[in-house]
C-alpha positions as CSV (number, residue, x, y, z in Angstrom):
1,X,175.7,194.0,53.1
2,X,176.4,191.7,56.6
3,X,178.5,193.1,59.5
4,X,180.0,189.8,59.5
5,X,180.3,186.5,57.5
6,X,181.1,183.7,58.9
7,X,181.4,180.1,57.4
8,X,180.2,176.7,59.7
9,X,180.5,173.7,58.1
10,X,179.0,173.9,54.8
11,X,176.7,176.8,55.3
12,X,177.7,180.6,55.4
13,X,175.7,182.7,57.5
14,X,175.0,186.5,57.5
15,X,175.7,188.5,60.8
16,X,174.4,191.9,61.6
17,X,174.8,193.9,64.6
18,X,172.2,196.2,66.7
19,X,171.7,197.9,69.3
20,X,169.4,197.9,71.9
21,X,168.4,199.9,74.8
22,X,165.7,198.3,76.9
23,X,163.5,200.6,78.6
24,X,164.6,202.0,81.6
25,X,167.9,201.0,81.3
26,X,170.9,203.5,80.6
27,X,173.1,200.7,78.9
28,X,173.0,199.7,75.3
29,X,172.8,195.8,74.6
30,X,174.1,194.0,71.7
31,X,172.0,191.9,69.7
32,X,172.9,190.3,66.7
33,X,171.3,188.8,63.8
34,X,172.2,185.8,62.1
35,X,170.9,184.9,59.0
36,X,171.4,182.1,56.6
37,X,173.1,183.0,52.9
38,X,171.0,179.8,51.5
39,X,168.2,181.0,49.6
40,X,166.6,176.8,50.5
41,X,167.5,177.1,54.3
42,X,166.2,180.8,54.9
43,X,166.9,180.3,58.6
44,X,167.6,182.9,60.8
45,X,167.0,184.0,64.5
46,X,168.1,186.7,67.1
47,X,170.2,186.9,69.7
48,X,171.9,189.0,72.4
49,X,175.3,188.9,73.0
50,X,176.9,189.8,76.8
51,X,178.3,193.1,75.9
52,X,176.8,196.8,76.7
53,X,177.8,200.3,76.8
54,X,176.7,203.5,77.6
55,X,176.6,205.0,74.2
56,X,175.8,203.0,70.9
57,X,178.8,204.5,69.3
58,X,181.2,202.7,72.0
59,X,179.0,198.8,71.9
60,X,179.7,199.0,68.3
61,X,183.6,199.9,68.7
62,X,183.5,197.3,71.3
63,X,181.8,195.1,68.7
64,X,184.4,195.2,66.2
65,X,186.4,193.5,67.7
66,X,184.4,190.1,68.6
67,X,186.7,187.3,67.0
68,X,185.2,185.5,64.5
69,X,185.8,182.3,66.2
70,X,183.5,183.7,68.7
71,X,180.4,184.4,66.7
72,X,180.7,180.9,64.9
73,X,180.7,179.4,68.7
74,X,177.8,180.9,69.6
75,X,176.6,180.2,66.2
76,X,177.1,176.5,66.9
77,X,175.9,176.5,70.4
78,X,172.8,178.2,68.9
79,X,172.0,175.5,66.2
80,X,172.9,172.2,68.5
C-alpha cells in the first residue's frame, strides 16, 4: 500500500517514503519514490526531497505532513 497517492492530470501515481542515511553523515534524508498506478506506463524514478533529521522516527513525522500539493509540484517539475 503507497504512503501517498496523488492524482496529475489523468494519471495517479504511487508515493512511498524512505529514509536514508548517507555514509558519514549523522542526518537522515528523505527520498521518495514515485511510481506510476498504470500497469501500460510502468514509470517510476527516485528522488530526494530537502528534509532531514537526526532520527528516522522524526523525518518520517516531519514527512507526514508534506502537503499534497507539494508532492504533485515536484511530481510535475519532475516529468516536464
Amino acid at each position: 500500500m503507497p504512503w501517498r497517492v496523488i492524482a496529475l492530470g489523468d494519471q495517479v501515481w504511487h508515493v512511498d517514503a524512505l529514509a536514508e542515511r548517507p555514509a558519514n553523515a549523522e542526518a537522515w534524508q528523505l527520498v521518495l519514490s514515485f511510481r506510476s498506478a498504470s500497469e501500460r506506463s510502468g514509470r517510476s524514478f527516485w528522488t530526494l526531497y530537502p528534509l532531514e533529521a537526526t532520527s528516522k522516527s522524526s523525518l518520517f513525522i516531519q514527512a507526514e505532513r508534506i502537503p499534497d500539493t507539494a508532492l504533485s509540484q515536484l511530481l510535475a517539475e519532475r516529468l516536464a
